[in-house]
N, C-alpha and C positions, 0 to 999 in steps of 0.2 A: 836301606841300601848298605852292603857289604863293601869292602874296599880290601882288600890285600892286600899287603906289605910287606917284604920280608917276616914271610910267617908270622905275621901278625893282621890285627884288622882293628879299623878304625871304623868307629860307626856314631851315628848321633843317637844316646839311651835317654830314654826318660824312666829314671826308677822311681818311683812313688812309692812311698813309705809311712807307715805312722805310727812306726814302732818309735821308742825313746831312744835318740839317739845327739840329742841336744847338750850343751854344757849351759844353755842358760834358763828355758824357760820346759825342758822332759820334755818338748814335743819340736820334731825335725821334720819336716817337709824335703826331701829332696826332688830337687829340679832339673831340668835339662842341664844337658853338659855334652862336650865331647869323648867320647870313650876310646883306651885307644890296647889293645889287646884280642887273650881269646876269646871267642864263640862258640857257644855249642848252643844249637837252636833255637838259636837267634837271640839268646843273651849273653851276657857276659859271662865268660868261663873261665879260671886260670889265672893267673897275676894279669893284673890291670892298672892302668892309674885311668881316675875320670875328674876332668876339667869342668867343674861345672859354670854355667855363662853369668852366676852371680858371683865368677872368683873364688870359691872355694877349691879344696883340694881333696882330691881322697886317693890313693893308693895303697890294691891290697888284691887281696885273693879272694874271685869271688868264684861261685858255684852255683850256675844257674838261673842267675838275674841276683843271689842274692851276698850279702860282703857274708865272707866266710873265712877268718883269718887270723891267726895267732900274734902276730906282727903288722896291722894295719897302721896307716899314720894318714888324720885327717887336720887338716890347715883350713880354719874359715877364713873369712874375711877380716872380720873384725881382731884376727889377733891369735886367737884360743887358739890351741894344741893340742891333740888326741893319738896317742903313740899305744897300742895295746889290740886286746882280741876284740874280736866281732865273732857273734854266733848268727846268722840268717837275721842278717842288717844291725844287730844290737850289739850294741857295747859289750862288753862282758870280761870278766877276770882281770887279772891284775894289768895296769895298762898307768902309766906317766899322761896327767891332766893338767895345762895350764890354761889358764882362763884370765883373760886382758880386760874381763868384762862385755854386759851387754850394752 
């Protein structure tokens, strides 16, 4: 389900992923969250931020369902810090890493 909002849309995503995108262990599972941005065919399109329901954070640009973004900044739970690109979900090029530990 779609929701509109001030030109925006809020939707619940689940992106499943198993590409490396981990700071502790190379392998990321992402999970449900609430997403709240654009759409285009019925995934996420456009600057987004997604809530995911185990507290994590991720805000960035995505394209199509997938993180696609020069400037993304992802907040886990535990601490860690991820400020840098994303090419179709994966980390990539220069990007600020701090890591509080697993």
């Amino acid at each position: 389900k779609v929701t509109k909002h001030l030109d925006r849309a809020s939707i619940i995503f689940n992106l499943i992923s198993q590409r490396s995108v981990s700071t502790c262990n190379n392998q990321y599972l992402w999970i449900e969250g609430i997403y709240l941005g654009g759409v285009k065919n019925g995934k996420p399109h456009g600057p987004g931020q997604l809530y995911f329901f185990n507290k994590n954070f991720l805000e960035a640009n995505f394209n199509l369902g997938e993180i696609d973004s020069d400037d993304a900044i992802l907040i886990e739970k535990n601490g860690n810090f991820y400020r840098g690109g994303f090419k179709q979900s994966v980390q990539t090029g220069p990007g600020i890493l701090r890591a509080s530990g697993c």
